[in-house]
N, C-alpha and C positions, 0 to 999 in steps of 0.2 A: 558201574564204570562211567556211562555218561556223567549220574550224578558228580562223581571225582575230577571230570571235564569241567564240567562248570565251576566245580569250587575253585578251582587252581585257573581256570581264565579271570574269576573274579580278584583272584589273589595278583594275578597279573594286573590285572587293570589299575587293581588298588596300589600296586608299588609303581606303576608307572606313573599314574598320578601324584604319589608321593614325592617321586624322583622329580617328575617336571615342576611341583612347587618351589622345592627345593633349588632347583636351580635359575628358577624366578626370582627367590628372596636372593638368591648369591646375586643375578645380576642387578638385583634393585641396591643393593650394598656395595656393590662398584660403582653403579652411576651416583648415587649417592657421595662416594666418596672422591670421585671424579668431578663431579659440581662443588665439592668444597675446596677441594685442588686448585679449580680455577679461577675460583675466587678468593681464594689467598694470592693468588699469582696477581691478577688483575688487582687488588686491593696494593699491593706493595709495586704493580708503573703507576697507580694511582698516585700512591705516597712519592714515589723518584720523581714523576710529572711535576708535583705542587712543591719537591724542593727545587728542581729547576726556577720553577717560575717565578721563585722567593730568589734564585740566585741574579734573574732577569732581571727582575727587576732592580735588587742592590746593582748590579751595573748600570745598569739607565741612572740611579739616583748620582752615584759615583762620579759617573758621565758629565751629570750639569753640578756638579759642585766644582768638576776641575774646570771646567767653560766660567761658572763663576767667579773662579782662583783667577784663572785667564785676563776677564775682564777687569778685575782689580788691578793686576800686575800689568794692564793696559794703561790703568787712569792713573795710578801713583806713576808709572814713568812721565805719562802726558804734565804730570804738576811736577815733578821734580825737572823737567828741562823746562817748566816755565818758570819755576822759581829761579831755576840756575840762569837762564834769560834775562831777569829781571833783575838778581843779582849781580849781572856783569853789564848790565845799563848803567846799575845805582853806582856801581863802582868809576864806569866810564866815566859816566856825571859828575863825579868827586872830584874826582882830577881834574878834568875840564875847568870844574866851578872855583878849584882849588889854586890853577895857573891863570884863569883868570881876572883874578884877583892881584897877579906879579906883571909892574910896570912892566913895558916891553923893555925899553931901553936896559932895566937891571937885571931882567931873565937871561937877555941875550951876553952881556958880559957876564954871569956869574957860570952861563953854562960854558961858556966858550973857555973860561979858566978852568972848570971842573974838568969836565967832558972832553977837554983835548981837541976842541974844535969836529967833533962828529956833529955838532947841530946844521939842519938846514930848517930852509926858511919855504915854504912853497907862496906862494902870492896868486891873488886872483881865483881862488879853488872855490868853486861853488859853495853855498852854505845852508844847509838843512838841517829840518826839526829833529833833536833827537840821533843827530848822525853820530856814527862813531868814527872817531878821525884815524884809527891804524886801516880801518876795513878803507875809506877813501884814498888813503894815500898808496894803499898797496893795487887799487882799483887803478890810481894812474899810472904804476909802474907797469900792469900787466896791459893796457887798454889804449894808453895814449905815449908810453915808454918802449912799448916791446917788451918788457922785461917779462916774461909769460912764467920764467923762475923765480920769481923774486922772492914766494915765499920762502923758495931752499935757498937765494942766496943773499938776502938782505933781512936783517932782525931788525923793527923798530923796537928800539926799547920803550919808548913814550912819542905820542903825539897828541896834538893837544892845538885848541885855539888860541891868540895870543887877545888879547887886553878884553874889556868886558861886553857880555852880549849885547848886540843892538837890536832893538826894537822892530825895525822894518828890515825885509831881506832883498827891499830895492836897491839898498847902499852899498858900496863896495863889502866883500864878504872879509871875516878878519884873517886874519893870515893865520897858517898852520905851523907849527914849530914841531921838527922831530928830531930825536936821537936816535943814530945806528950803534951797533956794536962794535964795530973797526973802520979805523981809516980806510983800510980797502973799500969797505962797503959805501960808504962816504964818494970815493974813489969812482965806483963803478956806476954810482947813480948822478955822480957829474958828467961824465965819461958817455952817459944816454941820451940827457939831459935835451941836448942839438935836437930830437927829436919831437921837443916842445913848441920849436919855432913853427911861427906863424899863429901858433895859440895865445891866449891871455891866461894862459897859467903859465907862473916863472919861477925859477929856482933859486934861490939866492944863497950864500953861504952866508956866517958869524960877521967874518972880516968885512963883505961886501956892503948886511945891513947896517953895521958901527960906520963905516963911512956914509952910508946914504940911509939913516932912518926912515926918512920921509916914506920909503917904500912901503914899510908897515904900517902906514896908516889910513 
């Protein structure tokens, strides 16, 4: 009987040792398979991470190509209003160089037939390099006239110098000739006109320089 004691405690010993192998290998094949878990898991924010940063980065790049776009659409504006600046000097300048060239005496009678007598004459107006003569004459109606509307209520159709440039701008300056759009307009800047006095700038109509040229010269 003892002998059957012992064999059967060794039998015990030996299955309980077997048992707890066994349940070593099982936990070693969970951890196992739990460290592979986590590193697929970790492997794929790894992968999400560096598509982010591939998408960071296309924005930044994006970023300064439209700031690039930006600055272009800066500089072609900056040349197309200095082109178009320069194209309405050359043009100014044409006209200008182009009247000229027309005696006073035969500008004054051919407008005053065409034009229905809208021309005036301003006398004594400052004379500068490169001036444009609508931008001065609307600078006297709003500055030295009152006329603070002039642009909404008088159209010069042309202004212009009369006879040909001079040399020195010590000498009397030449006279400016313009046409308005209507008699009224004509009308209205006669009609202000009294507000010249006591100035050396003077108004003159068609009729008034045909009787006294001398005033144009």
């Amino acid at each position: 009987w003892p002998s059957t004691v012992k064999g059967l405690g060794r039998m015990s010993l030996h299955e309980e040792s077997g048992h707890l192998s066994t349940e070593i290998e099982s936990d070693g094949s969970e951890s196992d398979g739990c460290l592979e878990q986590t590193h697929n898991v970790m492997e794929k924010i790894f992968q999400e991470l560096q598509g982010i940063s591939r998408i960071e980065l296309e924005i930044v790049e994006l970023r300064d190509q439209v700031q690039a776009l930006k600055r272009s659409v800066r500089e072609i504006s900056q040349s197309v209003e200095v082109v178009q600046t320069e194209i309405e000097q050359l043009q100014s300048g044409f006209v200008q160089v182009k009247h000229s060239n027309v005696p006073t005496n035969a500008y004054f009678d051919h407008e005053n037939q065409s034009g229905n007598g809208l021309c005036l004459y301003f006398i004594n107006v400052p004379e500068q390099e490169n001036e444009n003569c609508t931008n001065v004459i609307y600078d006297i109606f709003s500055e030295k006239m009152g006329m603070t509307d002039a642009t909404q209520t008088v159209r010069v159709e042309s202004a212009f110098r009369l006879g040909e440039k001079r040399n020195s701008l010590s000498v009397k300056p030449r006279p400016i000739a313009i046409k308005v759009a209507n008699i009224q307009e004509k009308e209205l800047i006669l009609k202000k006109c009294y507000r010249l006095k006591g100035m050396s700038i003077k108004i003159r109509t068609a009729n008034a320089v045909q009787k006294q040229p001398s005033v144009l010269s």
